[in-house]
MARPA-636401 format. One line per 5 residues: number of its first residue (from 1); for each residue x negated, y negated, z negated of C-alpha. Coordinates in Angstrom, 1 decimal. Each point is the difference from the previous one (the first is absolute). Layout:
REM residues N
NUM> X/Y/Z | ...
END
This chain:
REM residues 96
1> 0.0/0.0/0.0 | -1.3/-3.5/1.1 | -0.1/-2.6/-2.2 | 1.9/-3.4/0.6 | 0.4/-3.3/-1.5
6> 2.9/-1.3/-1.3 | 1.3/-3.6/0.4 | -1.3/-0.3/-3.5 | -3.5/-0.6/1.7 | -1.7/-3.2/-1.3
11> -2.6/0.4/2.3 | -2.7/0.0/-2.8 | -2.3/2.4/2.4 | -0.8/2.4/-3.2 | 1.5/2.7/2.1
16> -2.4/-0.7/2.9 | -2.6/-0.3/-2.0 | -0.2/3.9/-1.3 | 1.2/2.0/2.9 | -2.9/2.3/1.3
21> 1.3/0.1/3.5 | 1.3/-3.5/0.5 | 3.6/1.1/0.9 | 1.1/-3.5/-1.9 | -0.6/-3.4/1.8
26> 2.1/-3.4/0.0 | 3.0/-0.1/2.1 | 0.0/-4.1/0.9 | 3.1/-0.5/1.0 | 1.7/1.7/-3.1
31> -2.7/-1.8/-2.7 | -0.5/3.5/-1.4 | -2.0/3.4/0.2 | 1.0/2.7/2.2 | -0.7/4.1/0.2
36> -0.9/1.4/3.2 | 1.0/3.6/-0.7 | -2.3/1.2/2.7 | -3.3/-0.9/-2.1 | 1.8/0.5/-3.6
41> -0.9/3.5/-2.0 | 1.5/-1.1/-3.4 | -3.6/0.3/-1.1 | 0.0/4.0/0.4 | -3.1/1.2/-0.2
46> -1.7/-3.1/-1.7 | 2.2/-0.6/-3.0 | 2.5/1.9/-2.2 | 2.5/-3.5/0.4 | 0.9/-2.2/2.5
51> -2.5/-3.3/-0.3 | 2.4/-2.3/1.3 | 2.7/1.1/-1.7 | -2.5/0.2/-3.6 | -1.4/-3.9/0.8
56> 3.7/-1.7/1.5 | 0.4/-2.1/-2.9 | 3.9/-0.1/0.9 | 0.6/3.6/1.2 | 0.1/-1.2/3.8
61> -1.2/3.7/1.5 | 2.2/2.5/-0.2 | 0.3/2.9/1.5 | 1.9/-0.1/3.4 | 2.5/2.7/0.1
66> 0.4/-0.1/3.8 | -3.8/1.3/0.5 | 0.1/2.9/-2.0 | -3.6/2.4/0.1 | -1.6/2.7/-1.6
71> -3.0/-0.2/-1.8 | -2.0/2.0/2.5 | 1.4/-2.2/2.9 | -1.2/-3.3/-2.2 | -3.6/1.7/-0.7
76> -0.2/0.8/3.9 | 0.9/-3.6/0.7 | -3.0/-1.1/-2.4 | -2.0/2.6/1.2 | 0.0/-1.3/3.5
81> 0.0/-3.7/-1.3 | -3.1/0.3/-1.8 | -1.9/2.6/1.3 | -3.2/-0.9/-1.7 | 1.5/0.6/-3.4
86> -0.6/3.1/-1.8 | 3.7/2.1/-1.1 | -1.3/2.0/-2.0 | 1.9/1.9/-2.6 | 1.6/0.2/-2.1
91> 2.2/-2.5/2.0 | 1.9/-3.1/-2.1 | 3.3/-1.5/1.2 | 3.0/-1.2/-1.8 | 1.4/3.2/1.1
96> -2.0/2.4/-2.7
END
């Protein structure tokens, strides 16, 4: 499941700032932070929680119900993302 951000957003950036495949960048014309669910991984692989969901300081990412994934189909996403980084188990997500 992507992530996506709510109309909440107050376009603080802290969001942007911590995801490891830069799936989050400024949407101008809205003032706020969108989610490209082709780059976003909800962090499996990396972290055991969702790091834009852990640093929104008003809850703004949330999980997007219409994009729903499997874990393995999240850690093949950041597998191919980032394939320099080392998966190595055992493997953290929010999903274990």
């Amino acid at each position: 499941m992507s992530i996506r951000i709510t109309e909440e957003c107050i376009n603080c950036g802290c969001c942007e700032d911590v995801c490891p495949t830069a799936a989050i960048a400024e949407d101008p014309g809205k003032g706020a932070r969108v989610v490209d669910p082709e780059r976003c991984t909800e962090c499996v692989g990396l972290y055991s929680r969702v790091m834009c969901q852990v640093e929104c300081p008003v809850e703004a990412c949330v999980a997007d119900p219409d994009r729903a994934e499997s874990e393995a189909d999240l850690l093949a996403r950041a597998r191919r993302l980032m394939p320099d980084h080392v998966f190595a188990p055992p493997i953290v997500s929010r999903f274990r």
